[in-house]
N, CA, C and O atoms as a Tripos MOL2 file, in Angstrom:
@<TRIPOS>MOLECULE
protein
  288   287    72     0     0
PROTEIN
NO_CHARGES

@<TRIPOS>ATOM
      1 N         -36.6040  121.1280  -29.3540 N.3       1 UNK1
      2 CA        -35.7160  122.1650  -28.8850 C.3       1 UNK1
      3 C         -34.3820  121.5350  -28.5300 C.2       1 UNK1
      4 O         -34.2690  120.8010  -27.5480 O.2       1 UNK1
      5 N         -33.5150  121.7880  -29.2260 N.am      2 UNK2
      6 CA        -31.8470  121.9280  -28.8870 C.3       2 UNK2
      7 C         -30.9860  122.8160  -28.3530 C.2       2 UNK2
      8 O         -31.3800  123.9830  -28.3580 O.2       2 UNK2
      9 N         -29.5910  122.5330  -27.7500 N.am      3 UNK3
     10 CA        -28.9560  123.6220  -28.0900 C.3       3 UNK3
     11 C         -28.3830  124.2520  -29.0250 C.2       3 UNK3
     12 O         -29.1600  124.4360  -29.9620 O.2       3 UNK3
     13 N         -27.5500  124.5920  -29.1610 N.am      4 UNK4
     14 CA        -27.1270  125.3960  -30.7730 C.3       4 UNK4
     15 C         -26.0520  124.3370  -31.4870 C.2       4 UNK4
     16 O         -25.0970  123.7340  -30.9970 O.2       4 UNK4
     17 N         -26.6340  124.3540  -32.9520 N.am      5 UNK5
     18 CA        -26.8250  122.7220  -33.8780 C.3       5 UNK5
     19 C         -24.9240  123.2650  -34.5610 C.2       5 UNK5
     20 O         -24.0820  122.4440  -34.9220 O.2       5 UNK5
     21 N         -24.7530  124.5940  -34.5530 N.am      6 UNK6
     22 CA        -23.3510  124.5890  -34.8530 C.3       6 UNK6
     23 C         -23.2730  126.6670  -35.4060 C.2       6 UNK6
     24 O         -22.4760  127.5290  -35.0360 O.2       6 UNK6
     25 N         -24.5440  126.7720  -36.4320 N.am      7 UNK7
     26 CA        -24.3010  128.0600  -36.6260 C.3       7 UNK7
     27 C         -24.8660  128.9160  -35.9310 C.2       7 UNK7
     28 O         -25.9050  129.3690  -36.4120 O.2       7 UNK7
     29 N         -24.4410  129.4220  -34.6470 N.am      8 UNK8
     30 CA        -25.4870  130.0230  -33.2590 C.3       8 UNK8
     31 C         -25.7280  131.3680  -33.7660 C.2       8 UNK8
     32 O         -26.4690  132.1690  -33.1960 O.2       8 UNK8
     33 N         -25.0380  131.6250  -34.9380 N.am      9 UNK9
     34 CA        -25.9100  133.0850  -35.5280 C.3       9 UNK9
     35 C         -26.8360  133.4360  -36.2160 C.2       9 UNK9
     36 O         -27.3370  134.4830  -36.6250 O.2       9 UNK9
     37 N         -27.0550  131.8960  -36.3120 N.am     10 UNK10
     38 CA        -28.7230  131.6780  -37.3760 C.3      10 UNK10
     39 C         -29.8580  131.4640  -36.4010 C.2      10 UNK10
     40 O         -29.3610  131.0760  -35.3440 O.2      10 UNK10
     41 N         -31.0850  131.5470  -36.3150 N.am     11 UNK11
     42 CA        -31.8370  131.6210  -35.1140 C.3      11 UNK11
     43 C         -32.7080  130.3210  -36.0680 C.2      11 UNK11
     44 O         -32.6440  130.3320  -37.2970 O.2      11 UNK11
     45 N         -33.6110  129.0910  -35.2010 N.am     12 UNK12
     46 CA        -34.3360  128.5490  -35.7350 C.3      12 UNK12
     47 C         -33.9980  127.4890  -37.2130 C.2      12 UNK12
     48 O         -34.5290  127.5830  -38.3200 O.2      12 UNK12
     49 N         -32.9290  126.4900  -36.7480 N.am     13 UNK13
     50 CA        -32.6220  126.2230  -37.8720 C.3      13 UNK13
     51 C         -32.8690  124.7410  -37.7760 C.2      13 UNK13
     52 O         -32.6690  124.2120  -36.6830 O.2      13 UNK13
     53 N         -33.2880  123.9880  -38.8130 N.am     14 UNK14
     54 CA        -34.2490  122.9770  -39.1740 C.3      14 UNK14
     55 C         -33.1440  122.0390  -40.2470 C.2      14 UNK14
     56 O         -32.6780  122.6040  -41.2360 O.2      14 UNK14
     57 N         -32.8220  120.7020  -39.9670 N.am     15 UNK15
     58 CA        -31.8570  120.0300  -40.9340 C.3      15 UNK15
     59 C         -32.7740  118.5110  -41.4830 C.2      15 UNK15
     60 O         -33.0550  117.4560  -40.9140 O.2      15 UNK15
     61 N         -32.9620  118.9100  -42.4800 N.am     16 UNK16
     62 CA        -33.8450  118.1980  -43.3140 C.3      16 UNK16
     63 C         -33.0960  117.3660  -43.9420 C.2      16 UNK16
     64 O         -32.2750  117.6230  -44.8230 O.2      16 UNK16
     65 N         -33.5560  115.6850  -43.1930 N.am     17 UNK17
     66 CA        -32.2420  114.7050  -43.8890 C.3      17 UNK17
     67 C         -32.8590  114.5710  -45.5080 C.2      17 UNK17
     68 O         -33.6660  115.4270  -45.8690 O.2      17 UNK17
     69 N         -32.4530  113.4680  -46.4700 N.am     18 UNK18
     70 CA        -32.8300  112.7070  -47.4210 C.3      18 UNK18
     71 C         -32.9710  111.6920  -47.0580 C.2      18 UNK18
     72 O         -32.2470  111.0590  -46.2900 O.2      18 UNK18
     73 N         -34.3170  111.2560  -47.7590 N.am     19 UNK19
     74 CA        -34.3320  110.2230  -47.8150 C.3      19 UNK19
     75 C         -33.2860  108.7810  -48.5190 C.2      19 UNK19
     76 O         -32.5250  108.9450  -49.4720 O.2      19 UNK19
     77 N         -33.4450  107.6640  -47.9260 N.am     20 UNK20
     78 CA        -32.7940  106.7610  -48.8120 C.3      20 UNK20
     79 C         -32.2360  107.2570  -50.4300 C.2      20 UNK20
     80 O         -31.2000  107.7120  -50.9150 O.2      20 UNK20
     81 N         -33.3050  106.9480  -50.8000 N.am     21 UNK21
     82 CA        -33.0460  107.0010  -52.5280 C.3      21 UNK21
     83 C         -32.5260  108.3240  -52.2520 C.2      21 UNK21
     84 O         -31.3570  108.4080  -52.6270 O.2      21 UNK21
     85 N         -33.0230  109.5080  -51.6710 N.am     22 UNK22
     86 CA        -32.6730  110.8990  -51.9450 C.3      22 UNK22
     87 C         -30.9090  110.7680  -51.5430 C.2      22 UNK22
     88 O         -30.1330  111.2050  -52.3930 O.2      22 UNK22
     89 N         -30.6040  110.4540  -50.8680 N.am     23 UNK23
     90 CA        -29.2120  110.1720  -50.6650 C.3      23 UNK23
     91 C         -28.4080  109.2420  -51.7640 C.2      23 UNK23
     92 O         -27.3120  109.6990  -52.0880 O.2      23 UNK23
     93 N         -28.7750  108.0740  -52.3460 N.am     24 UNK24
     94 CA        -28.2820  107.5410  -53.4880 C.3      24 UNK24
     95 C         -28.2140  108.1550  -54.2300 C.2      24 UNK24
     96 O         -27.2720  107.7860  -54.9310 O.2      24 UNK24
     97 N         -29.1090  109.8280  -54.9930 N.am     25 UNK25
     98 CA        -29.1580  110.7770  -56.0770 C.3      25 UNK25
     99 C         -28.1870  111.5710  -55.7150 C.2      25 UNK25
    100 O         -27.8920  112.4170  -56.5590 O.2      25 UNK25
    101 N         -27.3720  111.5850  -54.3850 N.am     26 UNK26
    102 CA        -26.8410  112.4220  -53.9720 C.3      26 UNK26
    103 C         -27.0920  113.3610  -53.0860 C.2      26 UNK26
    104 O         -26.3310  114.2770  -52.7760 O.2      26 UNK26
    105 N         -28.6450  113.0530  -52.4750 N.am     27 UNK27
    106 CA        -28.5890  114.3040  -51.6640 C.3      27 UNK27
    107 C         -28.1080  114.1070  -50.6660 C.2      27 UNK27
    108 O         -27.6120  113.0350  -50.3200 O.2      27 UNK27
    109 N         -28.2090  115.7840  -49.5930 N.am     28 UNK28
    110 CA        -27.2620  115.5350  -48.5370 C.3      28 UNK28
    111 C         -27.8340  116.1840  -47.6010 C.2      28 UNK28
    112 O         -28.2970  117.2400  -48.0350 O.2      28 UNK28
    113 N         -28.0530  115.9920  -46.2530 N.am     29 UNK29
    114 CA        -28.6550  116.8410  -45.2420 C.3      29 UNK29
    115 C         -28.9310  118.4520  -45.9850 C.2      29 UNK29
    116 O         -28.2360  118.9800  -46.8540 O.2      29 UNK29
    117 N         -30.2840  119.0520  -45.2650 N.am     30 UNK30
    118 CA        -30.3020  120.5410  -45.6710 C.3      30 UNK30
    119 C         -30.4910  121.5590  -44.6740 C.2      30 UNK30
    120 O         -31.6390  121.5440  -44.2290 O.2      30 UNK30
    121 N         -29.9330  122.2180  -44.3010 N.am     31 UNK31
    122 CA        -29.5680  123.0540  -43.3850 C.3      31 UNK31
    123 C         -30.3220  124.4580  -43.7220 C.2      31 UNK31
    124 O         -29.9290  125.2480  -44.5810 O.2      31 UNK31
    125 N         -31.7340  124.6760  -42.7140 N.am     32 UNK32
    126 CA        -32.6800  126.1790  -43.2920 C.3      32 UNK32
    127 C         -32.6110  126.8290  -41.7910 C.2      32 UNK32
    128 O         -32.5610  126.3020  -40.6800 O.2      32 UNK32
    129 N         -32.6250  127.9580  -42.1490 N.am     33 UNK33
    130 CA        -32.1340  128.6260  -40.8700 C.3      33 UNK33
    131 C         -33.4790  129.7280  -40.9050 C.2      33 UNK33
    132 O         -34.3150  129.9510  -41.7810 O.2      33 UNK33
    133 N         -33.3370  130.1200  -39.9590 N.am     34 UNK34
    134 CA        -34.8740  131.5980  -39.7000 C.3      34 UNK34
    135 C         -35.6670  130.8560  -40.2150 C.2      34 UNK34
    136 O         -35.8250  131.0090  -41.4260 O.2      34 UNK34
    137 N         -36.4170  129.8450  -39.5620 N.am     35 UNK35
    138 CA        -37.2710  129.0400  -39.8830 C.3      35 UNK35
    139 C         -38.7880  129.5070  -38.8300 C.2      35 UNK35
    140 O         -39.5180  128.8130  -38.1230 O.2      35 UNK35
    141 N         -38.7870  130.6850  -39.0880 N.am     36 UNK36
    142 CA        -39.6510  131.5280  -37.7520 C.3      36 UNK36
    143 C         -41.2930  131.6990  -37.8610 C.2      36 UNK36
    144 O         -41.9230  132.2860  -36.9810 O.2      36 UNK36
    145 N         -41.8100  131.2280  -38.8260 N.am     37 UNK37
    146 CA        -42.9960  131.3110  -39.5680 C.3      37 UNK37
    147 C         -43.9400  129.5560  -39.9340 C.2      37 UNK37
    148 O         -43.6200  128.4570  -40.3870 O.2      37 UNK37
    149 N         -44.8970  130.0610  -39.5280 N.am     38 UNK38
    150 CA        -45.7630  128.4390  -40.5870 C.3      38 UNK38
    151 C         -45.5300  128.6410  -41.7920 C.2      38 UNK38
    152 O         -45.4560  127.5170  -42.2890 O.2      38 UNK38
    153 N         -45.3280  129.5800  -42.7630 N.am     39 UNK39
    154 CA        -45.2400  129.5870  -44.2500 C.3      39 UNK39
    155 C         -44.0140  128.8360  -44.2280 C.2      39 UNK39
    156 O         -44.0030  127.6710  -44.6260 O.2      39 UNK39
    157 N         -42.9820  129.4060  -43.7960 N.am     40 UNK40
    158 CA        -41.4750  128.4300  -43.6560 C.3      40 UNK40
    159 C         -41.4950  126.9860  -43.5560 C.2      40 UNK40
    160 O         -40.9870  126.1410  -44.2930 O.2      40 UNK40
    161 N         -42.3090  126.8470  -42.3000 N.am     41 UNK41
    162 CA        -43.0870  125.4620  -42.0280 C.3      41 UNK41
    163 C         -43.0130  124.5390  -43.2220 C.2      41 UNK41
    164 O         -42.1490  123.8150  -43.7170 O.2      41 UNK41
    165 N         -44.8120  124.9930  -43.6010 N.am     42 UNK42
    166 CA        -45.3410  124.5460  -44.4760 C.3      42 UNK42
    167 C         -44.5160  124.4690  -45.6170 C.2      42 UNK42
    168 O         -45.1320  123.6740  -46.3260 O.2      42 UNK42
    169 N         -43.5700  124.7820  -46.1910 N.am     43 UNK43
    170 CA        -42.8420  124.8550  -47.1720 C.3      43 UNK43
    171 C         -42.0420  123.6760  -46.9920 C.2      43 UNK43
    172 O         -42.1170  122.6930  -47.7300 O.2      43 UNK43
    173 N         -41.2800  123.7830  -46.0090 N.am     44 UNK44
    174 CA        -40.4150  122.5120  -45.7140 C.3      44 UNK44
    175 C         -41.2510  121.0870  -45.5810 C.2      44 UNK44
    176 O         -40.8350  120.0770  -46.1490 O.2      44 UNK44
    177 N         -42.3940  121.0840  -44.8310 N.am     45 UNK45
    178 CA        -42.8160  119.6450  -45.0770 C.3      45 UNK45
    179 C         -43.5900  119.6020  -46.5560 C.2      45 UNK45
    180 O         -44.0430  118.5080  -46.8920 O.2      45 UNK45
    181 N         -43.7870  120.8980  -47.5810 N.am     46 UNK46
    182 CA        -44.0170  120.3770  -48.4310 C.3      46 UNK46
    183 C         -42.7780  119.3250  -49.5670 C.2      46 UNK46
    184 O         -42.8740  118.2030  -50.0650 O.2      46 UNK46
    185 N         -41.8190  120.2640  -49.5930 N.am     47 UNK47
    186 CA        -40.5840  119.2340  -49.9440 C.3      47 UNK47
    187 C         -40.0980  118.3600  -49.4630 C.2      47 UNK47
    188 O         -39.3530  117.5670  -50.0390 O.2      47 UNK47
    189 N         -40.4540  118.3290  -48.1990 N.am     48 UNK48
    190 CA        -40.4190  116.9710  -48.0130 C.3      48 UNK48
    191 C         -41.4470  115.5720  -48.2700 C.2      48 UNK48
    192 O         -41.1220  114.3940  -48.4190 O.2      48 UNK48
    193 N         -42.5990  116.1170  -48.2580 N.am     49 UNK49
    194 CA        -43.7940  115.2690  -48.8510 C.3      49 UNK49
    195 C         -43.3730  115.4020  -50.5150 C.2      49 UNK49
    196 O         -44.0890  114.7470  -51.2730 O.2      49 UNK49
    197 N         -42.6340  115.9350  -50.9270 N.am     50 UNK50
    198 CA        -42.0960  116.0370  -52.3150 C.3      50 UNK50
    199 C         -40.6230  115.2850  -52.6980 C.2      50 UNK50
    200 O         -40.0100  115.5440  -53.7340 O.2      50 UNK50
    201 N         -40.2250  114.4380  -51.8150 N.am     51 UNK51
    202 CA        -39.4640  113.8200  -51.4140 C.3      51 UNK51
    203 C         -37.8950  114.5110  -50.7020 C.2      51 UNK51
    204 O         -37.0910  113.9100  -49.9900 O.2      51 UNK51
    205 N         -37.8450  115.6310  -51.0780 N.am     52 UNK52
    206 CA        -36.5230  116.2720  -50.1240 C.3      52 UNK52
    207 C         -35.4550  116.4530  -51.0570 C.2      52 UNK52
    208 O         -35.4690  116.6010  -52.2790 O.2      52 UNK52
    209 N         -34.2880  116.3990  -50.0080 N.am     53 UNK53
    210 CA        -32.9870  116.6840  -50.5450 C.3      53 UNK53
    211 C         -32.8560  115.6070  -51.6110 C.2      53 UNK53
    212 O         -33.1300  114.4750  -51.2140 O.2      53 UNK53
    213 N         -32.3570  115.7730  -53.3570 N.am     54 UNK54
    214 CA        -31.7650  114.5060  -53.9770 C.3      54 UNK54
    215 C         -32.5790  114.4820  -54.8570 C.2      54 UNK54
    216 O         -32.3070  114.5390  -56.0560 O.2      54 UNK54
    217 N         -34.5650  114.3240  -53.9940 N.am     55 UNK55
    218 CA        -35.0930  113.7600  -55.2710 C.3      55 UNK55
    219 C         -35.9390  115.5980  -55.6720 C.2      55 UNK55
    220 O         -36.0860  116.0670  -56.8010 O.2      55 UNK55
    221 N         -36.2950  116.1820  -54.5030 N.am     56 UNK56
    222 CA        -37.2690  117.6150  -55.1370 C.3      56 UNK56
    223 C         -36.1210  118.7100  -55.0190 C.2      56 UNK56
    224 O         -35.2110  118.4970  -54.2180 O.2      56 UNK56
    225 N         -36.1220  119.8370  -55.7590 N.am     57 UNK57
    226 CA        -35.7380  120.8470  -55.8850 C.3      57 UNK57
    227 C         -36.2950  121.8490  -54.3440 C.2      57 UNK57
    228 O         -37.4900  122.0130  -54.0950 O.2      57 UNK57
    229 N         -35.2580  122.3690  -53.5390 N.am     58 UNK58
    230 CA        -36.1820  123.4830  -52.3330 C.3      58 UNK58
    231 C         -37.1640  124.2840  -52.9420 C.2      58 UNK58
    232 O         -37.0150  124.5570  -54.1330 O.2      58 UNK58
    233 N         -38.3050  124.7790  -52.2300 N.am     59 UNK59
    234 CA        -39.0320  125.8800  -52.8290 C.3      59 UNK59
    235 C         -37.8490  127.1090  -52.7270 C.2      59 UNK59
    236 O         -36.9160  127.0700  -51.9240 O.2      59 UNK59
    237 N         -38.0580  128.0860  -53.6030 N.am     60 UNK60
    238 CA        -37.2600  129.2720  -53.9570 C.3      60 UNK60
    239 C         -37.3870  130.0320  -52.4050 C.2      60 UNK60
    240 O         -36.2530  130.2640  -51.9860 O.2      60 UNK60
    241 N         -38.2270  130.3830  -51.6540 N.am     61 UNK61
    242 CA        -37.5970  130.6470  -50.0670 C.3      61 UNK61
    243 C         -37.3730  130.0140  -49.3940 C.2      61 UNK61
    244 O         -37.3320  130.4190  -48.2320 O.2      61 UNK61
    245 N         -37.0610  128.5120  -49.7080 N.am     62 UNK62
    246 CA        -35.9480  127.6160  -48.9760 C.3      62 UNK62
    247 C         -34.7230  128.1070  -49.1810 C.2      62 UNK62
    248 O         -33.9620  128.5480  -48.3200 O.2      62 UNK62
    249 N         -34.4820  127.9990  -50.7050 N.am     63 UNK63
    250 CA        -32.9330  128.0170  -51.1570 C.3      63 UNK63
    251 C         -32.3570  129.3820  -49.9950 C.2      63 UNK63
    252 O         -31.5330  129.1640  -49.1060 O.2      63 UNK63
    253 N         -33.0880  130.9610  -50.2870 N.am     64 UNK64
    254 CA        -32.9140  131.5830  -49.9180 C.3      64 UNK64
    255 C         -32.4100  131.5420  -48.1740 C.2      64 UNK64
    256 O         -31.7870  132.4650  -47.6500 O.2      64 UNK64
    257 N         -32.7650  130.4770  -47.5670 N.am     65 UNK65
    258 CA        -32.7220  130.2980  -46.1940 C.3      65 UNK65
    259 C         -31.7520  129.6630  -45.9160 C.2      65 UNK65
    260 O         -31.3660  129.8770  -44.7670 O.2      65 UNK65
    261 N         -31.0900  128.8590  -46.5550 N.am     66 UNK66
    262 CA        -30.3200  127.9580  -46.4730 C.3      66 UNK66
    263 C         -28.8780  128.1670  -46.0050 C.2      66 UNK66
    264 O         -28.2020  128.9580  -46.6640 O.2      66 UNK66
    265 N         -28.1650  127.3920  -44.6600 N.am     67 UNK67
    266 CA        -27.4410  128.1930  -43.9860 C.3      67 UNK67
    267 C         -25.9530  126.8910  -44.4870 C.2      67 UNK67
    268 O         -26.2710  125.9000  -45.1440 O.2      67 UNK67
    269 N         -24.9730  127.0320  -44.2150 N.am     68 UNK68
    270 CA        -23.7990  126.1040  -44.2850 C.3      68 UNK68
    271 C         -23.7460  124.8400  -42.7460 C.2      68 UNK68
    272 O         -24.2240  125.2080  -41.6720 O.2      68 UNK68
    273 N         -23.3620  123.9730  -42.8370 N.am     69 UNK69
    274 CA        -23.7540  123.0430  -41.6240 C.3      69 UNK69
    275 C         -22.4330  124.2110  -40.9680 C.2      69 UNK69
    276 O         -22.0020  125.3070  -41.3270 O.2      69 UNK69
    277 N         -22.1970  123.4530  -40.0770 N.am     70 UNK70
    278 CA        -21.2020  123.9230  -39.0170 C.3      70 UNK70
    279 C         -19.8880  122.6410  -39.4060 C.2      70 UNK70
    280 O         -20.1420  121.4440  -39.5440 O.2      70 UNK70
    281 N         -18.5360  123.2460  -39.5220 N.am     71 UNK71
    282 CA        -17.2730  122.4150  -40.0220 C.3      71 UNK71
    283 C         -17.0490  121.6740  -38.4280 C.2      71 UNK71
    284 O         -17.2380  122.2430  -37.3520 O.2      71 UNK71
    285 N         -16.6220  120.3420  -38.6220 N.am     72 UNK72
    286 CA        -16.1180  119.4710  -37.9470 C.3      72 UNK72
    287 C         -14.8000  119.9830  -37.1510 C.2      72 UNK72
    288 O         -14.1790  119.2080  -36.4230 O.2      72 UNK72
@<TRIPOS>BOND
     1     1     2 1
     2     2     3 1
     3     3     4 2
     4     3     5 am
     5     5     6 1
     6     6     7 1
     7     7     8 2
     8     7     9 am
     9     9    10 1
    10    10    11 1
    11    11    12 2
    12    11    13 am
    13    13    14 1
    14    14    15 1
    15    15    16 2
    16    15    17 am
    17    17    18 1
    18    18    19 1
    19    19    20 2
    20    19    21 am
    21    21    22 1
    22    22    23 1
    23    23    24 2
    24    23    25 am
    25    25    26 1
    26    26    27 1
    27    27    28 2
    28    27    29 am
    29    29    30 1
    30    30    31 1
    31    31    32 2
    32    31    33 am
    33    33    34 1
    34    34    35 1
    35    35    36 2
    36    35    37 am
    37    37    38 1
    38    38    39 1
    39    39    40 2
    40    39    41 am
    41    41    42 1
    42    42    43 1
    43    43    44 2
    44    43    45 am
    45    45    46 1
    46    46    47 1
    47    47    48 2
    48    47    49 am
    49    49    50 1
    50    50    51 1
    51    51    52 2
    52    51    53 am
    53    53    54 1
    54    54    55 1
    55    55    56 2
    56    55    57 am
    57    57    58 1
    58    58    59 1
    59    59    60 2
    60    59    61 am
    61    61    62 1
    62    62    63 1
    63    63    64 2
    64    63    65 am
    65    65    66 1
    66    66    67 1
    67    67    68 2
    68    67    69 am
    69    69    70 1
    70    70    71 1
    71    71    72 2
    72    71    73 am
    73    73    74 1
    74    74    75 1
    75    75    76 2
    76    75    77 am
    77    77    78 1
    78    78    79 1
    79    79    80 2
    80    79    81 am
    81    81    82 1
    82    82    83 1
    83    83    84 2
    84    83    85 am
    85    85    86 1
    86    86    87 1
    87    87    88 2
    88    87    89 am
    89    89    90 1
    90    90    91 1
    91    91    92 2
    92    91    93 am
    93    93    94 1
    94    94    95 1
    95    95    96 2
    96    95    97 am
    97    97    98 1
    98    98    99 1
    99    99   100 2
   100    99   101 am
   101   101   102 1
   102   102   103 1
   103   103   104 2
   104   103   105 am
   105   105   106 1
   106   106   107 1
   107   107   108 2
   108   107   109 am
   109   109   110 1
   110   110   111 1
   111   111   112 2
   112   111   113 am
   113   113   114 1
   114   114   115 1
   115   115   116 2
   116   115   117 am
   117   117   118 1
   118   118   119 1
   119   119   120 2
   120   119   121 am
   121   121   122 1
   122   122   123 1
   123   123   124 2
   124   123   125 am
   125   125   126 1
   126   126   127 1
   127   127   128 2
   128   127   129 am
   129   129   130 1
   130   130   131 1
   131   131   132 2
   132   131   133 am
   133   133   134 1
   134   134   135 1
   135   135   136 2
   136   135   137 am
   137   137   138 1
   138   138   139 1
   139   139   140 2
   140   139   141 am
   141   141   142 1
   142   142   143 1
   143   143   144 2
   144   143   145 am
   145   145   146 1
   146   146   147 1
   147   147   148 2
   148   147   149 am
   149   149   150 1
   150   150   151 1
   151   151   152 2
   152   151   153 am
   153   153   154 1
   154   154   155 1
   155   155   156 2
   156   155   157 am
   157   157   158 1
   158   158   159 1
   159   159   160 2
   160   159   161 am
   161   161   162 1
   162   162   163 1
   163   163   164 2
   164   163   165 am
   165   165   166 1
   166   166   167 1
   167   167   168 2
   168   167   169 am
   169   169   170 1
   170   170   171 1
   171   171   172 2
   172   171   173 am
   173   173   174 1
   174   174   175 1
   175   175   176 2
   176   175   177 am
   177   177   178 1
   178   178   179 1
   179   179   180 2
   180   179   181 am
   181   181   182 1
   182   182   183 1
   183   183   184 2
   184   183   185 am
   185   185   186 1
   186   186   187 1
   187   187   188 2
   188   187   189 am
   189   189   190 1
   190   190   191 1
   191   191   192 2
   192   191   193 am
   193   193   194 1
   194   194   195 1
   195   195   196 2
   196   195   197 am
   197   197   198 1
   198   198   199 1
   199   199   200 2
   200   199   201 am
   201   201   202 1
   202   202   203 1
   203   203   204 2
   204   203   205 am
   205   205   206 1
   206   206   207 1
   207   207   208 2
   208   207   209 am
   209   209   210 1
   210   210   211 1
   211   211   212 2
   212   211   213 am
   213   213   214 1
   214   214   215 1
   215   215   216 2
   216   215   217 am
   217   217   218 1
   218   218   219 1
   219   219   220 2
   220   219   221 am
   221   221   222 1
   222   222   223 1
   223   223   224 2
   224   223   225 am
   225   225   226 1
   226   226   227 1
   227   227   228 2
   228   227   229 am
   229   229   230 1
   230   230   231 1
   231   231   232 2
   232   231   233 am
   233   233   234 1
   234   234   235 1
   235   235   236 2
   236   235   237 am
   237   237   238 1
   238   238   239 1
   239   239   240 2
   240   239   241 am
   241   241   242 1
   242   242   243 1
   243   243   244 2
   244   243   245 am
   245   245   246 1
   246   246   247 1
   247   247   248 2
   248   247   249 am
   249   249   250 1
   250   250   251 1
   251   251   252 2
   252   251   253 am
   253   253   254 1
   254   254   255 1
   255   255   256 2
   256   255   257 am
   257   257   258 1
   258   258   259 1
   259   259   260 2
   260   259   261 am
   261   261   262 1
   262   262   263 1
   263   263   264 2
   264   263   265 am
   265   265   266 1
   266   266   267 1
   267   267   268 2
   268   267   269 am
   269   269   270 1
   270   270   271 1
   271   271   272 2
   272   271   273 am
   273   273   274 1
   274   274   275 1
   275   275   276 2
   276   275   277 am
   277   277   278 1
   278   278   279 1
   279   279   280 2
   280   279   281 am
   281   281   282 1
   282   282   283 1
   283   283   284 2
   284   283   285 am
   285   285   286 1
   286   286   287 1
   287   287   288 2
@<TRIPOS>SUBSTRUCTURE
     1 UNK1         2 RESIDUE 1 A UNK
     2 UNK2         6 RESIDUE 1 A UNK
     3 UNK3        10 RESIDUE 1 A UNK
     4 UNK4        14 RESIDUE 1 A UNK
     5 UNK5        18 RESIDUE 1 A UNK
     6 UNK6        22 RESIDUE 1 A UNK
     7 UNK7        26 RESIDUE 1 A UNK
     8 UNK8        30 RESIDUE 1 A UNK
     9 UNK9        34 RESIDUE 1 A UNK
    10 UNK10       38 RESIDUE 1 A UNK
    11 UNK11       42 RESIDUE 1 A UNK
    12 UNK12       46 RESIDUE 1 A UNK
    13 UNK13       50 RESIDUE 1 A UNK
    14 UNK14       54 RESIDUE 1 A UNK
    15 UNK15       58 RESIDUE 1 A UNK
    16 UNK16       62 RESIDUE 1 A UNK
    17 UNK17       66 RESIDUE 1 A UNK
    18 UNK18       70 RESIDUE 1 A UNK
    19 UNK19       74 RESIDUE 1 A UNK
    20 UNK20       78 RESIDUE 1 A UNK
    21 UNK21       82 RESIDUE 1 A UNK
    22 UNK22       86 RESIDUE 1 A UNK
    23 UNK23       90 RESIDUE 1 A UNK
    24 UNK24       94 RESIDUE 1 A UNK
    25 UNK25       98 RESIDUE 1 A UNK
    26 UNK26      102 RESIDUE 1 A UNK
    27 UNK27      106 RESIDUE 1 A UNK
    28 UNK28      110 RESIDUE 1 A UNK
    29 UNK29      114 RESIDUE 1 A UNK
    30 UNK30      118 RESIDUE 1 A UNK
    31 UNK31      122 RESIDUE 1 A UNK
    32 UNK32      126 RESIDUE 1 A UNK
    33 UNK33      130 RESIDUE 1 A UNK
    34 UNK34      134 RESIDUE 1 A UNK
    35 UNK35      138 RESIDUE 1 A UNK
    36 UNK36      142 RESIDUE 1 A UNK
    37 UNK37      146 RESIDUE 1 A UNK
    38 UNK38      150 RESIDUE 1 A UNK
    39 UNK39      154 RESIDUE 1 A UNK
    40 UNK40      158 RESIDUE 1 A UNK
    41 UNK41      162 RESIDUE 1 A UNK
    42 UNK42      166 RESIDUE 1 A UNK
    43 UNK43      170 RESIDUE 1 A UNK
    44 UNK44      174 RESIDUE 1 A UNK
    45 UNK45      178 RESIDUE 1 A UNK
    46 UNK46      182 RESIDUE 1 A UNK
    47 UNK47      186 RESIDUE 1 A UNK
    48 UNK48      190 RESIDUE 1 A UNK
    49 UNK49      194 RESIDUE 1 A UNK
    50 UNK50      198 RESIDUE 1 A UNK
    51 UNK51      202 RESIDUE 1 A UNK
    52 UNK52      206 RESIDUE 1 A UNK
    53 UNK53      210 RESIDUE 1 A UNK
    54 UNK54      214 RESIDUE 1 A UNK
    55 UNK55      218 RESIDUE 1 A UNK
    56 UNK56      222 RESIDUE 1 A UNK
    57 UNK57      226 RESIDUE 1 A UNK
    58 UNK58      230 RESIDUE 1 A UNK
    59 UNK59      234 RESIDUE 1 A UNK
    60 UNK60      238 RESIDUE 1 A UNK
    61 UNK61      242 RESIDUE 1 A UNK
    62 UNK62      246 RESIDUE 1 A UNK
    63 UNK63      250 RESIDUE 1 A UNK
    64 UNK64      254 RESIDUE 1 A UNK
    65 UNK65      258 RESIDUE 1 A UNK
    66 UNK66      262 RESIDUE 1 A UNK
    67 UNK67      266 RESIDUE 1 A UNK
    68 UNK68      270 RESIDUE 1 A UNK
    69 UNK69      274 RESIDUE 1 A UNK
    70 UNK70      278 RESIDUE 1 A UNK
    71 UNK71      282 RESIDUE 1 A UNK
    72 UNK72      286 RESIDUE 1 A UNK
């Protein structure tokens, strides 16, 4: 539990780094918001046991969830 990570109009939001290599492919932090459910859950640590941002594709109600970080 945090306080609010930057977009306080998203409720429940979860930033899924990359790994090493996933970052050398390019990936880049992933930002899922209404993360309010175990299906949500379970989805996210499956891509991540699928290696994450860079190296797996999100499941299709990831993408859908997916919020903008908050600008500097």
């Amino acid at each position: 539990t945090s306080d609010c990570l930057g977009p306080c109009a998203q409720a429940n939001i979860v930033v899924v780094q990359p790994s090493t290599e996933g970052r050398r492919r390019g990936g880049r932090a992933a930002w899922v918001g209404f993360t309010l459910d175990d299906d949500c859950l379970d989805d996210i640590l499956a891509w991540a046991e699928a290696g994450g941002p860079g190296i797996a594709p999100p499941p299709a109600t990831l993408a859908l969830q997916m919020v903008d970080p908050p600008k500097n």
